[in-house]
N, C-alpha and C positions, 0 to 999 in steps of 0.2 A: 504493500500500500504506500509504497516510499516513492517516491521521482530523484533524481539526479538529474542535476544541471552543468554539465562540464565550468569551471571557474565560479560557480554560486556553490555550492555545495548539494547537500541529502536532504529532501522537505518533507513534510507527509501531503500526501497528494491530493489534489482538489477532485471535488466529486466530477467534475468533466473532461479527470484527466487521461491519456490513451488508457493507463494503470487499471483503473476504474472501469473503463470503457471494457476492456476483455474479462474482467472478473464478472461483469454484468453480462457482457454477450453468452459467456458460458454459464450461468444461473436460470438466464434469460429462455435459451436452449433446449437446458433440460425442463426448465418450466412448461414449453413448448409440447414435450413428450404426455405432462401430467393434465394439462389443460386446454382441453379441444381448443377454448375462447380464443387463447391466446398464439398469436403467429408471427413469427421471426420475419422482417423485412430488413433486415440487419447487412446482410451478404446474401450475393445471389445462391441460391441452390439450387442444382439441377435434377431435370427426369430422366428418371431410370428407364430408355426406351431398350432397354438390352446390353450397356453398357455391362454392367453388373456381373451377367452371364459371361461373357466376353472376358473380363478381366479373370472371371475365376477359369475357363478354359485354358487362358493361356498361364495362368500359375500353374495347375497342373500340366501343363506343356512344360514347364520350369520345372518342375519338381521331379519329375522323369528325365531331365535333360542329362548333363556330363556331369559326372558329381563334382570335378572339381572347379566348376564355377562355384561350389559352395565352401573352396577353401584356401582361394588365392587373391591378393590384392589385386583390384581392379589397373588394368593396364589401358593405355590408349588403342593401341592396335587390335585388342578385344573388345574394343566399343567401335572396332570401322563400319563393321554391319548394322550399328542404328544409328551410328550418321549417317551413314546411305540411307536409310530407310526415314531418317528426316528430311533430308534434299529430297527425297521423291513423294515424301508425305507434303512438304509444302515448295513442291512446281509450279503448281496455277497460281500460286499468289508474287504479289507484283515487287518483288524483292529484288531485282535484278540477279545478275551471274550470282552463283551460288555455289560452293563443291564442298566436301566434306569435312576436307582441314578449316575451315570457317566457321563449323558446328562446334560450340561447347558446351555438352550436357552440363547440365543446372537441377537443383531442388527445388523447384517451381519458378516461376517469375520473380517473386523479391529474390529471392538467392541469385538469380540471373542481373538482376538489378544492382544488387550489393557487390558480384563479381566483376560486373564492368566499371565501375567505378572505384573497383580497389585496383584494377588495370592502368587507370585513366589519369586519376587525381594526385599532384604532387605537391610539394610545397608544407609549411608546418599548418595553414589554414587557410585551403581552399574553396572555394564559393562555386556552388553550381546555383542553375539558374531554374525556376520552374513558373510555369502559371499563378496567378493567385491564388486562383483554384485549384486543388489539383491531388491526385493520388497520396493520402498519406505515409505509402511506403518510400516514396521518395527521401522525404526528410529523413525516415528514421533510418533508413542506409546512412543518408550524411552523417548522420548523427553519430551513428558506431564509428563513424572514418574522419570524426572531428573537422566537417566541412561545414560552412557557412553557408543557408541555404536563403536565398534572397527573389523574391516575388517579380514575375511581369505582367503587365496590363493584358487582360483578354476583352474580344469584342467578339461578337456574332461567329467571326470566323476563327475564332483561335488566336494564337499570339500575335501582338499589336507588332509589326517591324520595329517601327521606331522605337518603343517603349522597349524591347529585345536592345537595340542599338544603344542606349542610353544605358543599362543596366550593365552590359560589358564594359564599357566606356569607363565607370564608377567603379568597377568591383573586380575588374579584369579575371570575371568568371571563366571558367576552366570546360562546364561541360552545360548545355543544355538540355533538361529532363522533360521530356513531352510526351502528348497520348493523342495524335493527328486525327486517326481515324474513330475511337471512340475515347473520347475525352472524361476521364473520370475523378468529377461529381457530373458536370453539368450535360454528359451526351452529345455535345457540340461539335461536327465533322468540319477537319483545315480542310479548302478547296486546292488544287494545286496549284493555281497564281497563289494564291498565298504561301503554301510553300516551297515555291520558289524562292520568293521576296525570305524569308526566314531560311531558307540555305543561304543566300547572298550575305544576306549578314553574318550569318555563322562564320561561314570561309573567309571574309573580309580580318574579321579576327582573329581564324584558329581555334574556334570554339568546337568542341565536338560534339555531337546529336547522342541523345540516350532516347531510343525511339522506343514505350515501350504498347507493344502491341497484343496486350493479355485478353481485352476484354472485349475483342472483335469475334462475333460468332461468325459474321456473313462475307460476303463477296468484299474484298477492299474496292474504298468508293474512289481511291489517286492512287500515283505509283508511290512508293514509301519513302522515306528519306532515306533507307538505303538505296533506294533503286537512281534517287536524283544525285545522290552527294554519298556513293559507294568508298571513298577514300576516308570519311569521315564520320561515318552514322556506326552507330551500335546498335541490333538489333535485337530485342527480346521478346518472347513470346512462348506459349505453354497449352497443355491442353486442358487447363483447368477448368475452361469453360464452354470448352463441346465436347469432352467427352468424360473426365472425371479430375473432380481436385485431390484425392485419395491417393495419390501415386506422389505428387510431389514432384514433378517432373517438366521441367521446361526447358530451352533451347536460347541461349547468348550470340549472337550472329557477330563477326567480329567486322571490321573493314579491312579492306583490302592491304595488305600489308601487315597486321594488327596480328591476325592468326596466333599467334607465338604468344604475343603477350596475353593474351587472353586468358590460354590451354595454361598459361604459366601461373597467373593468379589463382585459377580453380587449383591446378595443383597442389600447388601452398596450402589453399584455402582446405581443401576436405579430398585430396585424390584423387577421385571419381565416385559415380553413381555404384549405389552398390550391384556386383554384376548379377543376382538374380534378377534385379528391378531392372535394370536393361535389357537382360534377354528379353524379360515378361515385356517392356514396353516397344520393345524390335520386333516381338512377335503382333501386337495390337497395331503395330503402324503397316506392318507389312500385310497384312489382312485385309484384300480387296471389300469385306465386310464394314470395316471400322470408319469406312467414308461414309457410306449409308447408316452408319449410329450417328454420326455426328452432324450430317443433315437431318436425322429423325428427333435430336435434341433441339436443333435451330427450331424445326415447324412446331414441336410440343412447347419451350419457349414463346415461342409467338403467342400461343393460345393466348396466353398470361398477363401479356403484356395488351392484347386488344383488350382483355376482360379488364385490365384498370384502365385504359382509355377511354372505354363506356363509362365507369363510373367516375372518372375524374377528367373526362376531356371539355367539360365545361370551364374548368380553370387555364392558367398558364401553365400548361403541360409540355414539357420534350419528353419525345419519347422515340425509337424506332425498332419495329418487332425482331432486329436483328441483333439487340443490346439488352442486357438481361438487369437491368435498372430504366426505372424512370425518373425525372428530374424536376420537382415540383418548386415552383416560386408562388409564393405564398399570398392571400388577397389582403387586401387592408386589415386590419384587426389581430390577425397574427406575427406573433415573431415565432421564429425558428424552434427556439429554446424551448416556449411556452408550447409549442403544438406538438414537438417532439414527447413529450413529458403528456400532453392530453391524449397522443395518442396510445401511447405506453399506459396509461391508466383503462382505455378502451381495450386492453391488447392486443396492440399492434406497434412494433418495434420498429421503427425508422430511421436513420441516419438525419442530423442535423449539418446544416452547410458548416456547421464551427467545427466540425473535425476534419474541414477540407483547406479552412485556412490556415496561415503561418499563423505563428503565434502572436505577432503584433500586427495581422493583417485583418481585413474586417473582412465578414461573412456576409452575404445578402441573406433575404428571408425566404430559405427557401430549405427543400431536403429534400433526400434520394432515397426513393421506395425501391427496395431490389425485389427480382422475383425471387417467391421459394416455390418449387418445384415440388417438394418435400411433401407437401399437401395439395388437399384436391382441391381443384379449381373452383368448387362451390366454395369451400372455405376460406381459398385466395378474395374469390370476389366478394365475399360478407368483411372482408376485411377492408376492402375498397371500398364497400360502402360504410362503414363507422369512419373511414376518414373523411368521405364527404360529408358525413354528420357535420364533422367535427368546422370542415371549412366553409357550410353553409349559417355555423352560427358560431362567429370568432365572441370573443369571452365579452367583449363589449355591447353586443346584441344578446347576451344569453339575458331574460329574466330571472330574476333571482327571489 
């Protein structure tokens, strides 16, 4: 229940702090299990469209395999077969050249996150740069890597150039931390004039791109900042969210040139994957099957995300049935805090914008409903409706 602040010292922690924040998500959870009412909109969670089945096949595919993958340190040359089997799991998407020495398995997306930036970042206190808004895994990577994480202006389209160009200039940041295609809190898609104009800056300084592409289920909507600025982008992404988060397992794309140092950080860092978990996820990539779970995940998702559109597309809604959150900005009468906390008393558990901002950055009034999969759409949408309850009568119009 303690926070640490590198140069302030050990506090005991405020009630809205991350500390807090996961003692309650897992309270929250199992509450979840004991109490039909009550439903986690916390983090997305996905449907079992046969994923499930699939993974336990291919453990027992493992478990009958070469016994001594279950007695030798994991090696690079023994992971060549699920790089290959990543290059060819993600072809179609718009990454540019691609080959296998540019693959570094990772422990999901943050761990891929936290591995390129202990690659990247030099100096005794280094500054990346992020959104205002923006994934709170970002920070807490800096955070472990005693980096200085400093906010830029967003608008409709993603990062402001200028406001980008002005933050380097000041702070002579080291690495750029961005979510192009699904922007998280707010779902917001960069268009590629725009990032362009945000390569152009980048290179103009030397800045390097941390692209992180976790929480894209569908088709990509541009080509990626690796595909534009291949010399300078780090690419991350995972299957945590089309086919299962349970594995831990995600993919560091390095740049061109970069390879070496990448493979070199993981090494340091933890070896490799452990080699059962990569036979078992070599054999789910290579499975002409496991494309069709993972567009069968996209379309049962969608369901989800139309069914709170119905009930909540009377407000200022972002939303798109290929992102497994939606992105609600608030009507007059409520703040964030306050509706977060009414909705949690309705049961229903929602993300407030203040866990997306920096810590001396300001929040809008707004919050992020994730889907949960985990239950059934009747009781997804009874949950959707207590929050329109809740936004048809803000605390100022309730009679009392």
């Amino acid at each position: 229940m303690l926070q640490a602040e590198v140069g302030r010292g050990t506090f005991v922690a405020e009630k809205q702090s991350q500390v807090m924040d996961d003692v309650w998500s897992r309270q929250l959870h199992l509450k979840e299990e004991k109490d039909p009412h009550h439903v986690s909109l916390f983090s997305p969670r996905m449907v079992d469209v046969g994923q499930v089945a699939a993974v336990r096949e291919a453990l027992e595919m493992v478990a009958e395999g070469d016994p001594m993958m279950f007695l030798n340190y994991p090696t690079r040359d023994a992971f060549l077969p699920l790089r290959q089997a990543v290059v060819d799991w993600l072809a179609d998407q718009p990454l540019g050249a691609l080959n296998e020495a540019e693959v570094v398995l990772t422990h999901g997306g943050q761990n891929g996150i936290l591995t390129v930036l202990q690659t990247v970042l030099r100096d005794p206190q280094p500054v990346i740069l992020v959104e205002d808004l923006s994934y709170a895994g970002f920070r807490r990577a800096a955070e472990l890597l005693r980096a200085k994480v400093v906010g830029v202006a967003m608008d409709e389209h993603g990062i402001v150039p200028a406001s980008l160009e002005l933050a380097i200039r000041k702070t002579g940041a080291q690495v750029l931390c961005t979510s192009p295609e699904v922007h998280n809190p707010t779902g917001l898609f960069t268009p590629l004039h725009r990032r362009k104009e945000i390569v152009a800056v980048a290179r103009r300084h030397g800045v390097q791109i941390l692209e992180d592409d976790c929480y894209r289920m569908g088709e990509a909507g541009a080509p990626s900042y690796r595909a534009l600025a291949p010399d300078m982008t780090w690419h991350v992404l995972s299957i945590s969210k089309n086919l299962t988060p349970a594995l831990r397992l995600g993919f560091a794309l390095a740049p061109k040139g970069r390879a070496q140092d990448l493979r070199r950080a993981a090494e340091y860092s933890y070896f490799g994957l452990a080699p059962p978990l990569a036979e078992m996820t070599r054999i789910l990539l290579s499975d002409p099957r496991t494309r069709q779970l993972a567009l069968a995940v996209r379309q049962e998702m969608a369901k989800y995300v139309r069914v709170a559109v119905n009930a909540l597309g009377g407000f200022d809604l972002v939303w798109n049935d290929q992102v497994p959150f939606l992105w609600l900005n608030l009507p007059a009468g409520w703040r964030s805090a306050a509706f977060t906390r009414a909705a949690e008393a309705e049961g229903v558990q929602i993300r407030s914008s203040d866990e997306f901002a920096l810590r001396d950055g300001r929040a809008p009034n707004a919050v992020r409903i994730a889907v949960n999969g985990h239950v059934t759409i009747k009781r997804f949408e009874a949950a959707m409706l207590r929050l329109r309850a809740l936004l048809d009568n803000p605390p100022e119009q309730i009679s009392v």
